[in-house]
Backbone bond lengths (Angstrom), bond angles and torsions (degrees), N, CA, C in turn:
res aa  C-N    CA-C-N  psi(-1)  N-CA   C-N-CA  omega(-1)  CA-C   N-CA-C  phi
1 X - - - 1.449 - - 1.530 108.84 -
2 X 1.327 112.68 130.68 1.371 121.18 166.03 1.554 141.12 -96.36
3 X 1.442 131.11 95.36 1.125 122.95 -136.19 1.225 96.58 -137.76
4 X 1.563 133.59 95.90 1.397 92.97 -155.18 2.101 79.94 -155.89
5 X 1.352 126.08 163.78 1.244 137.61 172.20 1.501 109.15 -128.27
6 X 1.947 97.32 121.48 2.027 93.97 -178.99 1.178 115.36 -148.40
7 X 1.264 121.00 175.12 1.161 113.69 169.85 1.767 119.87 -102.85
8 X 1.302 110.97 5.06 1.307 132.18 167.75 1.997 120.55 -75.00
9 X 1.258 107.26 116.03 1.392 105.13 -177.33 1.861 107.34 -32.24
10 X 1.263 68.81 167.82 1.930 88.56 -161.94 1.707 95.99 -101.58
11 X 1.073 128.56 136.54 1.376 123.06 166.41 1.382 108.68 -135.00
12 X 1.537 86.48 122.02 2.013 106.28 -163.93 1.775 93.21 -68.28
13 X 1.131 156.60 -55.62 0.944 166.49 -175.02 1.320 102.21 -45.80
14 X 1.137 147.51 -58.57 1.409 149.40 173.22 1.383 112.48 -37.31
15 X 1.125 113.29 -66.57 1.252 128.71 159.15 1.563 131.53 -12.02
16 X 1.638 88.69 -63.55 1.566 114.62 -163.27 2.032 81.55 -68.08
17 X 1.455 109.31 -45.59 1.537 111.48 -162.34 1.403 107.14 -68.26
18 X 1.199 124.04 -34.19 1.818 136.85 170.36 1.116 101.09 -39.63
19 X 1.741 116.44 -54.38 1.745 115.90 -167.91 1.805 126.69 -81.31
20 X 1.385 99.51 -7.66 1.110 107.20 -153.87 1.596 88.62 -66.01
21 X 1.604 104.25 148.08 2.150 107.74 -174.98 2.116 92.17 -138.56
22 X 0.744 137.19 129.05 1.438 125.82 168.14 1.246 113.52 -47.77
23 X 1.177 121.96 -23.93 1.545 149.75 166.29 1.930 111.76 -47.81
24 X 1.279 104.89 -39.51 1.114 119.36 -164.49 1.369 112.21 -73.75
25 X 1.465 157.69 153.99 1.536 165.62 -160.55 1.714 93.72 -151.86
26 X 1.630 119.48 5.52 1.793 88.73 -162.21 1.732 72.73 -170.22
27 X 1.407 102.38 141.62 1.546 111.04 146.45 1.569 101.35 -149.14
28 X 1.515 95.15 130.40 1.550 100.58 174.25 1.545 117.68 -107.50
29 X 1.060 149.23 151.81 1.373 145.10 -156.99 1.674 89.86 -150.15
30 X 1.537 100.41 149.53 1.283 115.36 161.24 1.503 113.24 -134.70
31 X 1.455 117.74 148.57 1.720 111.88 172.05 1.518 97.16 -132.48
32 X 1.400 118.19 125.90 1.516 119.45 151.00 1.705 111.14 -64.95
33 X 1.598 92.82 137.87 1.590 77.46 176.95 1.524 95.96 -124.00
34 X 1.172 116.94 162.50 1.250 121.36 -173.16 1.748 120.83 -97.19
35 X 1.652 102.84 76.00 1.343 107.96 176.95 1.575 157.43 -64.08
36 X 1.046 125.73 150.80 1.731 126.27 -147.72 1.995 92.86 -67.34
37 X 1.221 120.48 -32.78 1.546 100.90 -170.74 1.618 100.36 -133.11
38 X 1.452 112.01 164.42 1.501 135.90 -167.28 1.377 100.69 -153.12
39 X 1.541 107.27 125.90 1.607 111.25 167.74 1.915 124.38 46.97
40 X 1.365 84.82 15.00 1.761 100.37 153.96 1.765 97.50 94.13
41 X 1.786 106.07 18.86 1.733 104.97 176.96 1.355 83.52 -127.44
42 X 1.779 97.59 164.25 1.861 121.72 178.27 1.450 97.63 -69.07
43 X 1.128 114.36 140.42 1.715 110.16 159.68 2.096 92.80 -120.49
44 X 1.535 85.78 139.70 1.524 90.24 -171.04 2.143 99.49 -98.22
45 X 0.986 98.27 -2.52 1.645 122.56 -158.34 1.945 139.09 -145.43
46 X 0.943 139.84 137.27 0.940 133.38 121.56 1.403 138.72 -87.19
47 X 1.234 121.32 174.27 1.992 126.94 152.51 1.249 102.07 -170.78
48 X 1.597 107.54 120.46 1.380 128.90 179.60 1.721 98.30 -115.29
49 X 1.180 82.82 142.22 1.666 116.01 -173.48 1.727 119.46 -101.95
50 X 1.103 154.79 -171.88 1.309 129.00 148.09 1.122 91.66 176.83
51 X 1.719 114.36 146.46 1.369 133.09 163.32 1.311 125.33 -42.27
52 X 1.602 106.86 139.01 1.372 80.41 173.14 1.665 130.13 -92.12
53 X 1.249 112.43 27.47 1.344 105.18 159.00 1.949 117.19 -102.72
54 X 1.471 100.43 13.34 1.568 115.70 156.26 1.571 119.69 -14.40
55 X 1.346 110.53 -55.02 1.109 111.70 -148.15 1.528 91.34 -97.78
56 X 1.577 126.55 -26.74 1.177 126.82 -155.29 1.979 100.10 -78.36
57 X 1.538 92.74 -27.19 1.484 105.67 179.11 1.496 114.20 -60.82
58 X 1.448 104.73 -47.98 1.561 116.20 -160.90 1.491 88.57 -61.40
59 X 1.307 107.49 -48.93 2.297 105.05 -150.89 1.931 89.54 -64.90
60 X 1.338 127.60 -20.33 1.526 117.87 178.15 1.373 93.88 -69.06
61 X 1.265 123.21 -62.73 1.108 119.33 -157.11 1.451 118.26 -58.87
62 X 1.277 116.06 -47.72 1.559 128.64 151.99 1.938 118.51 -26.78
63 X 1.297 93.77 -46.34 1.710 115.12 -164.74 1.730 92.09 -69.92
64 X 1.596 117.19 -63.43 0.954 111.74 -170.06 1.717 132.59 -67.27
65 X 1.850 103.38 -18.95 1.415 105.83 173.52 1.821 107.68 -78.15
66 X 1.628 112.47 -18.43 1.217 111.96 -171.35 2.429 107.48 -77.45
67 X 1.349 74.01 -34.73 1.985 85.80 178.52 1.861 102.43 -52.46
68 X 0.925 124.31 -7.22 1.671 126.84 -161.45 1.869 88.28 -94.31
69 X 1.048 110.41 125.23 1.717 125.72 -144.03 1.834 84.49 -68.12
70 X 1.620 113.80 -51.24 1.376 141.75 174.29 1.253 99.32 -14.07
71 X 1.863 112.65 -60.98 1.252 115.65 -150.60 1.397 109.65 -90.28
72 X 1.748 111.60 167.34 1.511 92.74 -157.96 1.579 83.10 -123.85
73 X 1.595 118.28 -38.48 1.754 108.32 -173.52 2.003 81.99 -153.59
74 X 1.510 104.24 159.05 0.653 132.27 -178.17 1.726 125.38 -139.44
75 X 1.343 133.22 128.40 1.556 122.94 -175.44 1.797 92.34 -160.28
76 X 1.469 105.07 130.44 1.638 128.24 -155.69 1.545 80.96 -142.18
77 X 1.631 117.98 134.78 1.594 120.50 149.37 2.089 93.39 -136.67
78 X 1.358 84.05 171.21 1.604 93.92 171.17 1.613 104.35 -154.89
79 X 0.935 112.15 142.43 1.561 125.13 -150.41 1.725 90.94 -105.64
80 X 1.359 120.23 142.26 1.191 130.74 153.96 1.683 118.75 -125.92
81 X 1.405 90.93 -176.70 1.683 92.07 -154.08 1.548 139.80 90.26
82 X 0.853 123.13 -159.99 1.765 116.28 -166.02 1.666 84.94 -100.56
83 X 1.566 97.43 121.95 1.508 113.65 166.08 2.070 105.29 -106.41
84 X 1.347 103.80 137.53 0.782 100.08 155.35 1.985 134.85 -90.33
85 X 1.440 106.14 -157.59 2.284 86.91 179.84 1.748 66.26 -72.53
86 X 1.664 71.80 172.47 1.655 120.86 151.43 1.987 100.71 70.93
87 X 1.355 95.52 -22.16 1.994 94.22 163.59 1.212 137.10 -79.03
88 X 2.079 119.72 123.74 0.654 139.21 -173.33 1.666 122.21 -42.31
89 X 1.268 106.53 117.46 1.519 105.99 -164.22 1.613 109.54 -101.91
90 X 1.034 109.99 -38.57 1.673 142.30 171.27 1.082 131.72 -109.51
91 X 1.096 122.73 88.04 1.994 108.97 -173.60 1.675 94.82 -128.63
92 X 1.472 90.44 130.69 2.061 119.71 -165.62 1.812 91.53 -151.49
93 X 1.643 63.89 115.81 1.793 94.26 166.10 1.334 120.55 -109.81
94 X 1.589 145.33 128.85 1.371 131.64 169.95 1.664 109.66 -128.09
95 X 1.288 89.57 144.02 1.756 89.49 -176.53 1.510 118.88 -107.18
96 X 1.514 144.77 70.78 1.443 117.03 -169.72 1.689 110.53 -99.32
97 X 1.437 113.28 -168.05 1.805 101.54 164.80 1.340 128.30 -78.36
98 X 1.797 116.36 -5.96 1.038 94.33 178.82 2.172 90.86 -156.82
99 X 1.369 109.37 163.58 1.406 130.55 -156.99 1.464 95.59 -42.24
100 X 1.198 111.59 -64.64 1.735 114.02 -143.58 1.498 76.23 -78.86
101 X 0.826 147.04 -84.83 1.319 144.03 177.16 2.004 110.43 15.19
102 X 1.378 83.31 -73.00 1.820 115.75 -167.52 1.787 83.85 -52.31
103 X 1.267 118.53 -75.47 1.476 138.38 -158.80 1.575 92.71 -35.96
104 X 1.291 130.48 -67.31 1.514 148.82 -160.72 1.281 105.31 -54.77
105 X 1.410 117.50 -49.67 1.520 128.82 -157.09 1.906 101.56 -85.95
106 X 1.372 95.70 -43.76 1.750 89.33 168.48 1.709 110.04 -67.07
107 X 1.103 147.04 -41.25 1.224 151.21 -147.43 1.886 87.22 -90.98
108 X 1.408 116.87 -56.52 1.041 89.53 169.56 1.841 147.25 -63.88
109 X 1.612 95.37 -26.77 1.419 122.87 152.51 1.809 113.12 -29.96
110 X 1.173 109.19 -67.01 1.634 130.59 -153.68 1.586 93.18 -86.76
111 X 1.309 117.54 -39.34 1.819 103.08 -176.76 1.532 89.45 -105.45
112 X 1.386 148.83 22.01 1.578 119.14 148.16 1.738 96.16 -97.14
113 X 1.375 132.22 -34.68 0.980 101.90 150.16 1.831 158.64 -21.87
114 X 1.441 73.14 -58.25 1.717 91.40 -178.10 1.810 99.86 -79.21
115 X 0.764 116.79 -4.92 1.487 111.48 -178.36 1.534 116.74 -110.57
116 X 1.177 125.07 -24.55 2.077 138.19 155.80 1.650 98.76 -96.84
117 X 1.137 132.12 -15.84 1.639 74.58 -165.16 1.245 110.63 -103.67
118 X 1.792 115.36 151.50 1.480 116.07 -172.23 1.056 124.67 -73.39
119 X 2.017 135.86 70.89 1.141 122.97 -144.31 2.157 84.27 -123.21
120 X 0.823 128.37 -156.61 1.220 120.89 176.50 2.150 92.81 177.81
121 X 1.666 81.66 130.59 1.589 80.78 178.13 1.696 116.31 -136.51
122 X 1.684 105.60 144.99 1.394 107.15 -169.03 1.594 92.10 -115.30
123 X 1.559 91.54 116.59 1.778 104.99 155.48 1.110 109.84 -88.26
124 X 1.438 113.42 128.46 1.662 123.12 165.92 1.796 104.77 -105.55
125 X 1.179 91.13 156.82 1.700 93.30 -154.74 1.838 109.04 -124.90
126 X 1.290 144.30 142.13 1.010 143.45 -170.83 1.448 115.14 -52.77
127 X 1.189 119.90 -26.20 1.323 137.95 178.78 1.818 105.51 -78.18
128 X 0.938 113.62 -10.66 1.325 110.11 -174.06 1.263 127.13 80.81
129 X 1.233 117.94 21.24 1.399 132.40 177.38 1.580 107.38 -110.29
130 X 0.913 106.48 153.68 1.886 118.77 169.64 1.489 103.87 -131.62
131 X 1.687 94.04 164.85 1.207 96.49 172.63 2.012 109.84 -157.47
132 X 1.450 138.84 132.53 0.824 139.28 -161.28 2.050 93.71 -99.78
133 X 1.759 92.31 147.05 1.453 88.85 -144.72 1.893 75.73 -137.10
134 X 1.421 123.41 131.37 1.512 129.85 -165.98 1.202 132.49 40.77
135 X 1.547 102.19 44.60 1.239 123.41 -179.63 2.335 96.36 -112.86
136 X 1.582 95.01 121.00 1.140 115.04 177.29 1.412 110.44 -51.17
């Protein structure tokens, strides 16, 4: 299982190869990508920040989509630091035997993620404005 928080590019493919089980009929993968606009302005940028018990969050969260009998392997990273567009922010791989299966278990993967982990992100914007985005 791959569970891991970096500042090293993310490679969705790794991932997909982490999960692979002969066992498996399905691997579903997800990548956040890091897009040019937000709320109808350019963002030229990200930079995500994160706790440092970040990582301790992700491997639960990882642990608990992998405990689901369904699932066969599981591997989640989230990238910090200055992302530029089009960089992988999120990359979640799930492996089960069969589609709808696979589909469910990543989606749940990618939004219990996005909903615990302590990551915090600053869009900077063409206009010269920023703005800090799940920050308490």
């Amino acid at each position: 299982m791959i569970a891991t928080v970096t500042d090293a590019p993310l490679d969705l493919a790794a991932h997909e190869q982490a999960v692979a089980d002969p066992a498996a009929g399905a691997v579903v993968s997800f990548a956040g990508v890091v897009r040019d606009h937000d709320g109808g302005r350019t963002v030229t940028l990200l930079e995500y920040e994160s706790h440092p018990s970040a990582e301790a969050v992700l491997k639960e969260v990882a642990a608990e989509i992998a405990a689901d009998p369904q699932v066969r392997a599981v591997a989640v990273s989230h990238r910090v630091g200055v992302l530029r567009i089009g960089d992988v922010a999120l990359a979640a791989a799930v492996s089960t035997a069969h589609r709808a299966q696979a589909f469910d278990a990543c989606a749940r993967l990618v939004d219990e993620v996005k909903a615990r982990l302590p990551v915090w992100k600053r869009q900077a914007f063409a206009d010269g404005t920023e703005e800090w985005v799940n920050c308490p």
